[in-house]
BALUMPA-929834 format. One line per field, with one value per residue (C-alpha): z negated, x, y negated; residue in one letter; residue number from 1. Coordinates in steps of 0.001 Angstrom, whole numbers, plus 500000, padded with zeros to 6 digits. Each point is the difference from the previous one (the first is absolute). Example, Ala and Ser with C-alpha at 12.3 -4.5 7.8 and 13.67 -1.06 7.14 Angstrom:
z: [492200;500660]
x: [512300;501370]
y: [504500;496560]
code: [A;S]
pos: [1;2]
% end
This chain:
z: [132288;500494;500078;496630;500962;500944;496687;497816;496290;498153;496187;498280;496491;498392;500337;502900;500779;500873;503675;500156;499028;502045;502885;499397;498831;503417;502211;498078;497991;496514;497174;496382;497718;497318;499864;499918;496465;501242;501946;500163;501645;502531;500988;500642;501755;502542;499994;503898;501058;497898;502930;498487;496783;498989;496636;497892;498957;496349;500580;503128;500929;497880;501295;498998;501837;502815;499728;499941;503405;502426;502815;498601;502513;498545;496493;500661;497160;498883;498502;500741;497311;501078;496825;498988;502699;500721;502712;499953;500059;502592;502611;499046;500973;503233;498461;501139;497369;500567;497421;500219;500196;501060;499653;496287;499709;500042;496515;498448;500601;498765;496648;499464;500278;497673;497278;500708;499125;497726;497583;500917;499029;497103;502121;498057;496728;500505;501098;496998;497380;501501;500150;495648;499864;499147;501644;498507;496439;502153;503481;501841;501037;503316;502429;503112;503101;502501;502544;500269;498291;501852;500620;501002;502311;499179;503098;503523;502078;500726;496527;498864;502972;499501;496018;501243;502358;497262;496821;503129;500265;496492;500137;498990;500770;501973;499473;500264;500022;501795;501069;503212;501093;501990;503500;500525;496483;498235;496657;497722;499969;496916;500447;496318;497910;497068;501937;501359;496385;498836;503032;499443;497691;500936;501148;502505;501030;503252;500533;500554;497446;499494;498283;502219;498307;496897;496583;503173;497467;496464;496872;502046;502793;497252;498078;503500;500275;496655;497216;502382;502384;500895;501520;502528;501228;502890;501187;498129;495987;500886;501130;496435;497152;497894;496896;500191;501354;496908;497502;502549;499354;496593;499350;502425;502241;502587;499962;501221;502647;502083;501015;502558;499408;496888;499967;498580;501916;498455;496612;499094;497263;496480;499344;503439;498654;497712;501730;501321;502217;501788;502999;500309;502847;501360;503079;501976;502346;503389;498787;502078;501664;503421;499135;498992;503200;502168;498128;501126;503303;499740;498439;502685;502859;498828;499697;503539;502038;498077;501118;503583;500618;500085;498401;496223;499182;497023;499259;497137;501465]
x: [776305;502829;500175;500541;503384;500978;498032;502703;500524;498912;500683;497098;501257;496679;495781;498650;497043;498107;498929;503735;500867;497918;501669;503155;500116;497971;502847;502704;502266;499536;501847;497906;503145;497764;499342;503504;500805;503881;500307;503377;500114;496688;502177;502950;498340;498114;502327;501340;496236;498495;499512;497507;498775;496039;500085;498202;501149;499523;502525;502280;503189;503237;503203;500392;497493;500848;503311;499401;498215;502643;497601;497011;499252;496800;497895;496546;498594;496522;500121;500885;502449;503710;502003;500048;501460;504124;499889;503602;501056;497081;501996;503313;498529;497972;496617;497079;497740;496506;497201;495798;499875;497261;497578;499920;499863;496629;499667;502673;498626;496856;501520;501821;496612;498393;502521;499815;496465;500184;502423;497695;496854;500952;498684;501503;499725;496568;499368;501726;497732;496491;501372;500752;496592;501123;497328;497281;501673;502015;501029;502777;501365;501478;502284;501941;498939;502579;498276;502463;502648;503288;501124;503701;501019;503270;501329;497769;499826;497252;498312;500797;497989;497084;500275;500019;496784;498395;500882;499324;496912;499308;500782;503545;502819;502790;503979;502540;503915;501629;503728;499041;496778;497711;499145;496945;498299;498652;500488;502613;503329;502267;503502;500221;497754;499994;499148;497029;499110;499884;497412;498142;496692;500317;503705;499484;502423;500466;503605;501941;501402;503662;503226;500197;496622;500227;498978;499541;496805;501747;499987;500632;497598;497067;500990;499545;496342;498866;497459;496593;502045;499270;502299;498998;502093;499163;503754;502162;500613;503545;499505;498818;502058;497979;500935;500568;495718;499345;501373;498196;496713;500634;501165;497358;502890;497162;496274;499718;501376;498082;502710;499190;504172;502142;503921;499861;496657;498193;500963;498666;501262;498049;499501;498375;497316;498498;499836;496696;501319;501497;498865;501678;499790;501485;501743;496972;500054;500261;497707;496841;499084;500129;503821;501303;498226;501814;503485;499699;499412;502912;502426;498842;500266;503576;500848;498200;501524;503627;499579;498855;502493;498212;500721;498965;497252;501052;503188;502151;503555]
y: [370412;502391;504299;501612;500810;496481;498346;497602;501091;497164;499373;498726;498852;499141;501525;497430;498527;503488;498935;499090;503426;502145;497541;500678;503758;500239;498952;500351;502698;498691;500161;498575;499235;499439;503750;501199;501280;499082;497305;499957;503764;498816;497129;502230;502806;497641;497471;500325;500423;496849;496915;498407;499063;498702;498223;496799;496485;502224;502349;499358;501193;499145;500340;503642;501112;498241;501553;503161;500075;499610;500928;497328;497359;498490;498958;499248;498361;499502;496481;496998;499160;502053;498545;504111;501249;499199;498026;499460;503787;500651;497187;501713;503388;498610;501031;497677;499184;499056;498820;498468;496844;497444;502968;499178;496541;499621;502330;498771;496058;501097;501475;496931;497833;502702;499540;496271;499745;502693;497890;496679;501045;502344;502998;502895;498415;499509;503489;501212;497351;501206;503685;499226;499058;496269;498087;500118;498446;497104;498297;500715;496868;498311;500637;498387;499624;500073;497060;497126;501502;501058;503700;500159;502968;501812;501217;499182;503392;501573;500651;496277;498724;502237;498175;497289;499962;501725;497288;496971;501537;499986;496036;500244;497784;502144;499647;502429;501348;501906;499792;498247;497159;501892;498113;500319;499422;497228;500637;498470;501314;500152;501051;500309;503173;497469;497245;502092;501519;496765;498601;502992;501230;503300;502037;502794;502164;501270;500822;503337;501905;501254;498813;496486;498805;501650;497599;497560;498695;499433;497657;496819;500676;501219;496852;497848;501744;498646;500609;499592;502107;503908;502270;502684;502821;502580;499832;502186;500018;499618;496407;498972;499823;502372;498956;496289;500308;501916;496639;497513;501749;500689;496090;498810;498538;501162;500197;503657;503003;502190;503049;502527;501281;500255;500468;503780;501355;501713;498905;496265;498101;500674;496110;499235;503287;497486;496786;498855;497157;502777;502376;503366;502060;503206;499057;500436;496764;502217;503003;499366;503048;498108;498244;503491;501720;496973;500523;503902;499307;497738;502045;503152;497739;499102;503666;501053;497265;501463;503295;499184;497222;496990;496936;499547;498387;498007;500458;498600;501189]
code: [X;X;X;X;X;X;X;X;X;X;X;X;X;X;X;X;X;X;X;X;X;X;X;X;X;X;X;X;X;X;X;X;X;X;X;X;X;X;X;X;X;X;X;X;X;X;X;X;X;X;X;X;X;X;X;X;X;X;X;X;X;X;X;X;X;X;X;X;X;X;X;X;X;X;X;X;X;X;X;X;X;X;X;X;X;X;X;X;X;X;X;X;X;X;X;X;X;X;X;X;X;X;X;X;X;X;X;X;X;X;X;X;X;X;X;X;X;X;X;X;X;X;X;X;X;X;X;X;X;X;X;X;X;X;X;X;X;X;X;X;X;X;X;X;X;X;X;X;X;X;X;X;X;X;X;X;X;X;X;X;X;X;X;X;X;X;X;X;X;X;X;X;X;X;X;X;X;X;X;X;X;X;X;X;X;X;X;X;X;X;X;X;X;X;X;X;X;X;X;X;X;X;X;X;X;X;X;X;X;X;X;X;X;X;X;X;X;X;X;X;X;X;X;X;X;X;X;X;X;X;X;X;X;X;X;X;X;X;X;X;X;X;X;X;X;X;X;X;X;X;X;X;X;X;X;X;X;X;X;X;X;X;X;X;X;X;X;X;X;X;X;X;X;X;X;X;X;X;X;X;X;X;X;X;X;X;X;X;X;X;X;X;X;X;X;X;X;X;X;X;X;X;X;X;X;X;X;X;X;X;X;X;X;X;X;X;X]
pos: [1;2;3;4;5;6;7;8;9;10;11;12;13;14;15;16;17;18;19;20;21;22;23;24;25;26;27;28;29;30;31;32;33;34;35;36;37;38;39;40;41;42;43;44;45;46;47;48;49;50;51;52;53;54;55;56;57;58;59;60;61;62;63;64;65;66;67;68;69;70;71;72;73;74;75;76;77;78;79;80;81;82;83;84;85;86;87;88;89;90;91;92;93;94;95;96;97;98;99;100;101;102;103;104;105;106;107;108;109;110;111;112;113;114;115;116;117;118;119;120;121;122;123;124;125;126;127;128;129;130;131;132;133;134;135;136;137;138;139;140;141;142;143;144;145;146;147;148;149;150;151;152;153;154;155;156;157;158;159;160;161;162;163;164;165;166;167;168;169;170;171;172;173;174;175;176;177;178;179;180;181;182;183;184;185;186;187;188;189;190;191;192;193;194;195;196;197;198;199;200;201;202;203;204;205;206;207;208;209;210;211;212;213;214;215;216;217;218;219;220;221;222;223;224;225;226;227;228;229;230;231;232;233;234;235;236;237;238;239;240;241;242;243;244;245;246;247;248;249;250;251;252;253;254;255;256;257;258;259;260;261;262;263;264;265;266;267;268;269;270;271;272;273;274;275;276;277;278;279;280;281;282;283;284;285;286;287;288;289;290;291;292;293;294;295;296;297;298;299;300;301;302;303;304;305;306;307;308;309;310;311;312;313;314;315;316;317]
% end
């Protein structure tokens, strides 16, 4: 791409995808913070030379770091999700920011589904009572199927629509919020989350993280939702009030949860551990090979198009 003498020093806060970081170490002076037994004194030394930095929706880019870059001009995240990364200093600084989206929706919709069926049809629990050697001395017993029931979509961008072709095809009634009616769908509208919680079998949320939808699903809304109602998160834990879900299981306010995120990744709440109307994953709904192979290419054709002047692919500011 460019001579070794012309290569931008690029910040990479995090280990990447490894095709990502062959990519970038390829074309690019990089510097792996993670390494750096003093960040603070890496920072400082390079700091004049830093103009880009290469990070995740896990870790991002807080205000300090931005700050003490004066000559960064772009983050290139791998993720879709940019709630971890100060989007507010990044304007005040003129750094573009760019993340993955639309090449993960796919993934992400089918985790949701997963977790949806997994809670229906007792998937895990199941697993878990032939594993115990159960079956033999008794049945199992029934669960839910989703047909004819109604799954409500949290936030309509990309990954809610991909839910919602999925659950339709399933035979599921569609509705949705949002903060605005989208025009060209069919599907019922609800300005109100507990007006949708309370039309809906099954919750799924699809919105962005950060401090604007924080506890945006809390006592009221899980109460709306109901006691044949299951809630299913591949969103952000931030968007659920943690602990007001943990008494609505608990007093079977709600009929179940499957959770792909948690508020305090990686640690999970102790009383969800025992609950068998509850799925549990590890944040895994865009970790296909082929999603995280598209988010690279993403996040590399974001930085190349940077570096050689072209206009950014998918950029957030």
């Amino acid at each position: 791409m460019t001579t070794s003498s012309s290569r931008p020093t690029v910040l990479v806060t995090t280990p990447l995808l490894p095709s990502l970081q062959v990519a970038v170490e390829r074309d690019f002076i990089v510097l792996k913070l993670w390494e750096a037994s003093d960040r603070n004194a890496l920072l400082a030394e390079h700091a004049t030379a830093v103009r880009a930095v290469v990070t995740t929706s896990f870790v991002g880019a807080d205000a300090a770091l931005i700050a003490a870059l004066p000559a960064l001009e772009i983050i290139a995240s791998f993720g879709v999700g940019y709630d971890s990364i100060d989007i507010a200093a990044a304007q005040a600084h003129g750094v573009a920011v760019t993340n993955t989206p639309g090449v993960l929706c796919d993934g992400v919709a089918d985790c949701a589904l997963a977790l949806l069926l997994a809670v229906s049809h007792r998937i895990c629990e199941a697993d878990r009572f032939v594993r115990a050697g159960r079956w033999p001395q008794q049945g199992f017993g029934l669960g839910r199927s989703p047909a004819g029931k109604t799954c409500g979509i949290v936030g309509m961008g990309g990954i809610g629509r991909a839910v919602a072709t999925r659950a339709a095809a399933f035979g599921m009634r569609i509705a949705y919020q949002g903060p605005r009616r989208k025009a060209d769908l069919d599907y019922a509208y609800h300005a109100d989350l507990a007006d949708l919680a309370a039309a809906s079998d099954y919750l799924v949320l699809a919105l962005p993280g950060g401090a604007e939808t924080r506890h945006t699903v809390d006592a009221t809304v899980l109460a709306a939702l109901g006691a044949q109602g299951v809630l299913i998160n591949v969103a952000r834990g931030s968007v659920v009030d943690e602990a007001a879900l943990v008494a609505a299981l608990q007093q079977g306010v709600i009929a179940g949860a499957g959770l792909d995120v948690f508020e305090d990744e990686p640690n999970v709440p102790a009383a969800l551990l025992g609950m068998d109307n509850v799925v549990l994953l590890p944040h895994i709904g865009s970790a296909t090979e082929e999603t995280r192979q598209a988010m690279g290419e993403l996040t590399f054709a974001n930085l190349t198009a940077w570096a050689q002047r072209q206009t950014l692919l998918t950029r957030v500011v």
